[in-house]
LOPABA-97531 format. One record per residue (C-alpha): residue number from 0; residue in three letters; x, y, z. Coordinates in pm, whole numbers. Example, Ala and Ser with C-alpha at 12.3 -4.5 7.8 and 13.67 -1.06 7.14 Angstrom:
BEGIN
0_ALA_1230_-450_780
1_SER_1367_-106_714
END
This chain:
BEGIN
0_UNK_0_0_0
1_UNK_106_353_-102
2_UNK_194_619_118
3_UNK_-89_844_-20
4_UNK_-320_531_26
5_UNK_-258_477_359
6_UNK_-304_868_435
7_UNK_-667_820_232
8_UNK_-771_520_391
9_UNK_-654_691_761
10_UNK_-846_998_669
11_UNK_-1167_788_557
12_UNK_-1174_578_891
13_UNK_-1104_946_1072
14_UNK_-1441_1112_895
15_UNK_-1632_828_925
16_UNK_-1605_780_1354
17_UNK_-1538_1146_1412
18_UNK_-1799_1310_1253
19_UNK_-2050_1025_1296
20_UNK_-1972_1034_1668
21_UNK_-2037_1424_1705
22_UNK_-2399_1352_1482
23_UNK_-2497_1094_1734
24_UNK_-2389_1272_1999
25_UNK_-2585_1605_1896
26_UNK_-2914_1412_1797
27_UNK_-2902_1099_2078
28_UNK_-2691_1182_2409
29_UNK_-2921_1369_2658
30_UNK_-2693_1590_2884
31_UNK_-2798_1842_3162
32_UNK_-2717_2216_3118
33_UNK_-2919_2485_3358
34_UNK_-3167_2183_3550
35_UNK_-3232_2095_3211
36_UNK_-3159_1753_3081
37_UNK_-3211_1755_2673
38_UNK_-2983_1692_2411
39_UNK_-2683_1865_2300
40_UNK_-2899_2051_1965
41_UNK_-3187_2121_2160
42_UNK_-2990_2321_2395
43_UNK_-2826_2459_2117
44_UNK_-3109_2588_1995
45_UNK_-3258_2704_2279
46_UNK_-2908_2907_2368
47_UNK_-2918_3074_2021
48_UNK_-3322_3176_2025
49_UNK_-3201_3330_2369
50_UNK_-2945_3544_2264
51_UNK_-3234_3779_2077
52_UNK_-3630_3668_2085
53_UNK_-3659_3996_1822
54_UNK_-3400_3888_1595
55_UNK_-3516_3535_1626
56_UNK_-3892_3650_1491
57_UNK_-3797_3876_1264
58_UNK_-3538_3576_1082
59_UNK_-3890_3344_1134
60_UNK_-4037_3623_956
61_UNK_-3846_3629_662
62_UNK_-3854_3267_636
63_UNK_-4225_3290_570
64_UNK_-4216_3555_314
65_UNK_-3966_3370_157
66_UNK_-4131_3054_158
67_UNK_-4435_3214_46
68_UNK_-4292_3367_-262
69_UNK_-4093_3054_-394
70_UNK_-4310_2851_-551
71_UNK_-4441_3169_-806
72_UNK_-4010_3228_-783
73_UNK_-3971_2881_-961
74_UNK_-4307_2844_-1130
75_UNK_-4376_2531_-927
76_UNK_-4702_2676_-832
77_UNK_-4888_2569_-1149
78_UNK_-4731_2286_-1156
79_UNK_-5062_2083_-1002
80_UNK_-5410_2137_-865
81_UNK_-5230_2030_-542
82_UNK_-4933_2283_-569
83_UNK_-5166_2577_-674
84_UNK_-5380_2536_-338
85_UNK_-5017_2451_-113
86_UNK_-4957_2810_-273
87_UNK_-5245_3006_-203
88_UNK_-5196_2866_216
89_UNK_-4873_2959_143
90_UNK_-4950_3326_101
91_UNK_-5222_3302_375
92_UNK_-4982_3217_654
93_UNK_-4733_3458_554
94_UNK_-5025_3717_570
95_UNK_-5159_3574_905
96_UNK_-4734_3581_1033
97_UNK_-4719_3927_962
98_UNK_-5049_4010_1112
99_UNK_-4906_3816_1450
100_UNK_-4539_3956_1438
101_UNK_-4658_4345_1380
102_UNK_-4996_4294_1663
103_UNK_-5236_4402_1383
104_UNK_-5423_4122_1338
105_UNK_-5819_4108_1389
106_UNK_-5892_4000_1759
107_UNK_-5964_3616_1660
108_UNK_-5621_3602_1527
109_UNK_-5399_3774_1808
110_UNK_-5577_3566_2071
111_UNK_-5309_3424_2333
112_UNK_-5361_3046_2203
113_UNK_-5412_3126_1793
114_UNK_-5147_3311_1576
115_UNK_-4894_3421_1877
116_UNK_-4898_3080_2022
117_UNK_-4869_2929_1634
118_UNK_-4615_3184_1553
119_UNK_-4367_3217_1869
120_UNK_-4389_2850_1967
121_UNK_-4388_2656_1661
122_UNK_-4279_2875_1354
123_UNK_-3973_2979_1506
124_UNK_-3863_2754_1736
125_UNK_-3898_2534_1399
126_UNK_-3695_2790_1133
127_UNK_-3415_2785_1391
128_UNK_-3367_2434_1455
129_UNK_-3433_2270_1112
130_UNK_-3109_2462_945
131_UNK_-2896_2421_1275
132_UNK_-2989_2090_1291
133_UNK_-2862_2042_908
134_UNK_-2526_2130_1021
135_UNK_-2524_1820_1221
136_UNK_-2759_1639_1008
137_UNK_-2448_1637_768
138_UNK_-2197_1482_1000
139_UNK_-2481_1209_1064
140_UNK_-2553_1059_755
141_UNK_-2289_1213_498
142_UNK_-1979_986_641
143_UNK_-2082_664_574
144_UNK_-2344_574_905
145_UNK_-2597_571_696
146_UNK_-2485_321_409
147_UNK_-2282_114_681
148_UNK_-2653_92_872
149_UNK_-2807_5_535
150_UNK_-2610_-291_388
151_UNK_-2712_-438_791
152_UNK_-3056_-410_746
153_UNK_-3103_-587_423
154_UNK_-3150_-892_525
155_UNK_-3486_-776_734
156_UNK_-3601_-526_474
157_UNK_-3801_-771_279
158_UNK_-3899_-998_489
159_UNK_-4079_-776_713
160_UNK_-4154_-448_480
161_UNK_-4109_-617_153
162_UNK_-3871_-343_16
163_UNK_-3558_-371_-110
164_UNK_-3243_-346_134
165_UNK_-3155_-1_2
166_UNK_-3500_163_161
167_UNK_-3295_133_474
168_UNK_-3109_408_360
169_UNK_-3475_622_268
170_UNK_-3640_527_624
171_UNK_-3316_668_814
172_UNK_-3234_938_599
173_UNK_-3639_1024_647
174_UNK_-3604_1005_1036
175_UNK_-3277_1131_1131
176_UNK_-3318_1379_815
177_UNK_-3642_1488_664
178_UNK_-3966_1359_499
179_UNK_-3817_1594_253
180_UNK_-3527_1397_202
181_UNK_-3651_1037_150
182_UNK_-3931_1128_-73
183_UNK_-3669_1265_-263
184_UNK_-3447_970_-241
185_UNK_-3773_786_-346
186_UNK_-3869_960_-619
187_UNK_-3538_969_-755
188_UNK_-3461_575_-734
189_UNK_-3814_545_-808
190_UNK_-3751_698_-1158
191_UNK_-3399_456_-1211
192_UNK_-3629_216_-1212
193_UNK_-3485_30_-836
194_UNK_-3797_68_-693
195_UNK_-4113_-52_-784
196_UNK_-4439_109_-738
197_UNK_-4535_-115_-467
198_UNK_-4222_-32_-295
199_UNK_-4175_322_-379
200_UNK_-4560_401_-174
201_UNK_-4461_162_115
202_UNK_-4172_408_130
203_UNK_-4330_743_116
204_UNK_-4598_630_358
205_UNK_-4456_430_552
206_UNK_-4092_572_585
207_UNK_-4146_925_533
208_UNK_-4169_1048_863
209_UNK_-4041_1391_1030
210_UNK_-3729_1442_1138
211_UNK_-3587_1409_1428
212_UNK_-3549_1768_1464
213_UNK_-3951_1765_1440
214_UNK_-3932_1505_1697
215_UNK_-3774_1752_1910
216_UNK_-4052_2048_1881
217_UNK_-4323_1758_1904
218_UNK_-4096_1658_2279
219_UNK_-4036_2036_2357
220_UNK_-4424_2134_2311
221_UNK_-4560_1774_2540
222_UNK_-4277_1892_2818
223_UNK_-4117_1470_2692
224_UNK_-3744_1639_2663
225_UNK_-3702_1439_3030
226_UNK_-3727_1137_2854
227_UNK_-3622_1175_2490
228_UNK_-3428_857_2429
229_UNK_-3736_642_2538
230_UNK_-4008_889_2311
231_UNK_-3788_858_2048
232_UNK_-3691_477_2054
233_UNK_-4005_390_2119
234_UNK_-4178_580_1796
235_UNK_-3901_440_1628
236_UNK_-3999_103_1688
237_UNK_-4418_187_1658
238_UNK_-4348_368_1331
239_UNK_-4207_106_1170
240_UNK_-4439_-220_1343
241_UNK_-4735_-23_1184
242_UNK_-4557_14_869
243_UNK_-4489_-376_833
244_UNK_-4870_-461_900
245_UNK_-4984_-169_647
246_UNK_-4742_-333_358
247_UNK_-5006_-635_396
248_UNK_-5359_-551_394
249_UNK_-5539_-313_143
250_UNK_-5489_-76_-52
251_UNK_-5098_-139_-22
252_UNK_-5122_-506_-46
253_UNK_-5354_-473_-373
254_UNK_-5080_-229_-581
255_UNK_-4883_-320_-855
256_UNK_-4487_-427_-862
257_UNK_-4494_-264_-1195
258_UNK_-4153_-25_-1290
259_UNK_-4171_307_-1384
260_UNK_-4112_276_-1756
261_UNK_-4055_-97_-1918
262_UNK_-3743_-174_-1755
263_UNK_-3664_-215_-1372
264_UNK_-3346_-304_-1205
265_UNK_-3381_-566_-909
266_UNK_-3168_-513_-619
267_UNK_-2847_-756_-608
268_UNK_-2852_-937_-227
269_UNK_-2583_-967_-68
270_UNK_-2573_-1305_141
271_UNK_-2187_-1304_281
272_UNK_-1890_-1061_373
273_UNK_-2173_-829_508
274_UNK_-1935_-706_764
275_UNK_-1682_-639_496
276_UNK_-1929_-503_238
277_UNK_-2095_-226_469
278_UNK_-1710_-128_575
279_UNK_-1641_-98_191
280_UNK_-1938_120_105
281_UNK_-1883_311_423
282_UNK_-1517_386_308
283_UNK_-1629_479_-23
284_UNK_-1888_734_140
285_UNK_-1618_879_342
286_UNK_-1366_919_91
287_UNK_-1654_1089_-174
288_UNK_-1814_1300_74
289_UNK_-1733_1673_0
290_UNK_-1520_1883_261
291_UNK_-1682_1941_614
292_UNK_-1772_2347_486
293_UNK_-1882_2190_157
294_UNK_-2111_1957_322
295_UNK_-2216_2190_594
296_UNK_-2333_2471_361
297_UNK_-2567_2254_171
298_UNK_-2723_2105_441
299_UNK_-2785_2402_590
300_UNK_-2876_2585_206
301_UNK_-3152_2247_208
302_UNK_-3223_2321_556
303_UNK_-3359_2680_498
304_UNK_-3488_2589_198
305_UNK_-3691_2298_319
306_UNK_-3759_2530_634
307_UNK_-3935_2798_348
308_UNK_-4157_2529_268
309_UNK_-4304_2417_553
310_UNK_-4341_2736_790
311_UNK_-4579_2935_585
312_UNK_-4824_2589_547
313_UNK_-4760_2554_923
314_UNK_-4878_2935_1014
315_UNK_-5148_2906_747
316_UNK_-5321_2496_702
317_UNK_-5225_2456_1096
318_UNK_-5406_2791_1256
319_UNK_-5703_2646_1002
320_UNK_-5689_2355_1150
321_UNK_-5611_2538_1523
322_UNK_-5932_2732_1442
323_UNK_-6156_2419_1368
324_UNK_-6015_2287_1684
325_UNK_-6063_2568_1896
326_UNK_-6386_2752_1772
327_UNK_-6573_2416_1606
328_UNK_-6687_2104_1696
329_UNK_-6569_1979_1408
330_UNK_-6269_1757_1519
331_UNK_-6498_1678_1840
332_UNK_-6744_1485_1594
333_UNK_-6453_1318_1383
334_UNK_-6324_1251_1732
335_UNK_-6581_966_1777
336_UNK_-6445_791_1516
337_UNK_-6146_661_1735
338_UNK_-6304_716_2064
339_UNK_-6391_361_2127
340_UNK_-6063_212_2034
341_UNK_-5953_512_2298
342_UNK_-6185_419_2576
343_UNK_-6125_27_2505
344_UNK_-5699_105_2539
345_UNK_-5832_261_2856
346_UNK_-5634_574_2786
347_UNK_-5650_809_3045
348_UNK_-5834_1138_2855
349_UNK_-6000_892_2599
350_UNK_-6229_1128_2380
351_UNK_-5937_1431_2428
352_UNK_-5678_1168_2290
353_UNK_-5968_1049_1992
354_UNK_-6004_1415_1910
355_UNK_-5584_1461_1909
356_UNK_-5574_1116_1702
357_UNK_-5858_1256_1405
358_UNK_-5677_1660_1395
359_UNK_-5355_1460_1317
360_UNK_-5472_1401_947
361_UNK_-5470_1824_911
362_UNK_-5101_1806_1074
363_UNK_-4846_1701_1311
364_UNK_-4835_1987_1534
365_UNK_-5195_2047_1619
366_UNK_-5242_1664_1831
367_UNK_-4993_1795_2093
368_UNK_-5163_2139_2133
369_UNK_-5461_1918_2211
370_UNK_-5327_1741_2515
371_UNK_-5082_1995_2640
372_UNK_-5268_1966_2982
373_UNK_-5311_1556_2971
374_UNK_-5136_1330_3160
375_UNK_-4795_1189_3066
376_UNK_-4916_888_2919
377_UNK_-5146_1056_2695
378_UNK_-4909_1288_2618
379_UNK_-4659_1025_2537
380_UNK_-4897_861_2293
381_UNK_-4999_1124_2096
382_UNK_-4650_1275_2066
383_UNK_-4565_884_1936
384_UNK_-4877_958_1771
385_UNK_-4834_1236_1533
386_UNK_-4515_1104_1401
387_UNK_-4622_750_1345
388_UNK_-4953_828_1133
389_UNK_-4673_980_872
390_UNK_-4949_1119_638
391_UNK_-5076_1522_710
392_UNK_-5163_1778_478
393_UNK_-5019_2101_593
394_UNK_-4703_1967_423
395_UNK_-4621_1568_355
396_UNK_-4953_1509_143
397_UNK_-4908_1762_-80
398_UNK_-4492_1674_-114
399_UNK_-4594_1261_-190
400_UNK_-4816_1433_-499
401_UNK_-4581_1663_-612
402_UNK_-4355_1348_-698
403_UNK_-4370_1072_-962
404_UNK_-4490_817_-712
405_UNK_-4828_709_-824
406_UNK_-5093_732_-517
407_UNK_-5388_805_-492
408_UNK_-5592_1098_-280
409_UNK_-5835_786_-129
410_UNK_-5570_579_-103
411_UNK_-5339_803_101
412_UNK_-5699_846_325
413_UNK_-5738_494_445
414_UNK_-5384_452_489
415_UNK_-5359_732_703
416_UNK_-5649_566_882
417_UNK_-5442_240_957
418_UNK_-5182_385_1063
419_UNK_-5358_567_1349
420_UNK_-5578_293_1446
421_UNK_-5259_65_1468
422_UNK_-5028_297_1644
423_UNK_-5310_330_1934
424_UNK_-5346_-44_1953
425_UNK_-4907_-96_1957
426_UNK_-4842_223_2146
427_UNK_-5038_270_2456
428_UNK_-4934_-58_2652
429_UNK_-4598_18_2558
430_UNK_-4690_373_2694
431_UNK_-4808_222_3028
432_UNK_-4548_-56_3028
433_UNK_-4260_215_3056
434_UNK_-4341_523_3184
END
């Protein structure tokens, strides 16, 4: 081996443990700074939204205009029946966000628990922590964690989701990353023709969750940071149970393995030498992966970007939805749709939790802000809750249509259905069982 080899292969080992250490460490090591135990990003965030609440709203802000005005920036907007709704909301929360920020909103609006509650605890705590949390996102899964996780999970891929080994890579890079970035993933392998479209809408449904920077605001909001490891271990695990009995009953089970266009590529499995195959395609990760600034700066560029997207459908599809919650009995009547799976779980505040588990379809947010005053358990199971049922349509929905992945509206419906139903039945002995 060549001196210049060795000094590669030493610097590929170095990035690999080093900056996969300090990802794992920022997104799954709990530490206690000021009586408050959380991990290392959260009180990173927290520490920079301190040093100026004005600054902080006023970046939030901009985010939202931003956001608001990208879709007509790259023509995206007309794109769909679907995109040219996302972009009217769009406009509406940046209208209803500068209404809140500048305290000239109509009465309904500025109410303590509407647009200033919406705005100051969700928008901003959320456009500050998705691009810092990019930063470390990068040293995560751009080193060679991610592929050396992959190439171990293939051999329970099929089996028990009936995907390919490679979705491994799409249902971390969708939980430690983005929703964002696994549809994309998805959609892109999708296209190649790896996937077929079976696979590829077990994947965006079923894998597609929020982040675990999302995780984080969903913990922060349900006062869960005490026990993060076991909220988010434990989701972990529901998340993907419920995904391996939706993959067998309809409408997924009923869907074609047909490719994209004629030809499709099967994945090759790989039976021996896993050890030494998921060091090899670490390795290779390591050695291609750009420079630490490189990487950085486009996480974080995809960070704010991403961050654009989903704040102004936040501010304006979740205060509708806040509104409906608040000043309707709409959700209450919807509510009785899960109330007797609820009441049979014996869940503490059954119809509150039924009512949390139907306002999950509008989004992810709005179950917490339902039980904020519940007990721990049923604040434990609707956090698990809101990640788990995957599918909402202040910002997922719409992203699933916007790709090539073939789904339909009525599909997307029942499956969202399933998912909550099953998450209930796997998630609230667990709930009892630990906490």
């Amino acid at each position: 081996m060549g001196e210049n080899q060795r000094i590669y292969q030493f610097r590929n080992i170095f990035r690999f443990f080093f900056f996969s250490a300090i990802g794992i460490f920022m997104f799954f090591i709990p530490i206690e700074i000021n009586d408050k135990n959380s991990i290392p990003l959260d009180h990173l965030v927290t520490w920079i939204r301190s040093l100026s609440s004005t600054a902080s709203a006023y970046y939030a802000m901009i985010l939202v205009i931003l956001g608001a005005a990208y879709p007509f920036y790259t023509k995206s907007w007309k794109k769909s029946k679907v995109e040219m709704v996302l972009s009217g909301f769009k406009i509406l929360g940046a209208i209803a966000a500068f209404l809140v920020l500048f305290e000239i909103g109509p009465s309904w609006l500025m109410a303590e628990d509407m647009g200033p509650y919406w705005f100051y605890s969700l928008v901003i705590p959320i456009g500050v922590l998705v691009p810092i949390g990019a930063i470390f996102l990068a040293m995560l899964v751009g080193y060679g964690l991610l592929e050396f996780i992959g190439i171990f999970m293939q051999p329970i891929m099929r089996p028990i989701w009936k995907t390919p080994g490679r979705s491994a890579i799409d249902a971390v890079a969708s939980f430690v990353g983005s929703y964002s970035i696994g549809l994309l993933i998805t959609n892109r392998i999708y296209k190649e023709g790896k996937y077929t479209k079976k696979e590829a809408i077990i994947i965006a449904t079923g894998f597609s969750t929020v982040s675990a920077t999302f995780m984080i605001v969903v913990a922060k909001t349900l006062d869960l940071m005490h026990i993060w490891n076991l909220y988010f271990w434990l989701t972990f695990l529901v998340t993907f149970l419920v995904t391996a009995i939706t993959v067998r009953i309809w409408p997924i089970n009923k869907i074609s393995d047909d490719y994209y266009s004629e030809e499709g590529f099967p994945e090759e499995i790989i039976k021996e030498k896993r050890i030494r195959h998921a060091w090899e395609q670490a390795m290779t990760t390591a050695h291609n992966a750009p420079k630490l600034k490189a990487n950085i700066f486009e996480n974080v560029k995809d960070g704010l970007v991403m961050a654009m997207g989903i704040l102004p459908s936040i501010m304006s599809i979740g205060l509708l939805g806040l509104i409906l919650a608040n000043h309707t009995p709409v959700f209450d009547y919807l509510g009785y749709i899960f109330y007797p799976l609820t009441w049979i779980l014996q869940i503490p505040e059954p119809l509150l939790a039924a009512k949390a588990a139907s306002i999950n379809l509008i989004d992810m947010f709005l179950p917490s802000l339902v039980v904020l005053k519940a007990s721990l358990e049923t604040r434990f199971i609707i956090g698990s809750l809101s990640i788990s049922t995957i599918l909402f349509f202040s910002a997922l929905i719409p992203c699933i249509l916007s790709t090539e992945i073939p789904i339909k509206m009525g599909h997307i419906i029942v499956i969202w259905f399933w998912r909550t139903v099953f998450t209930l039945i796997i998630v609230t002995p667990l709930a009892f069982l630990f906490l």
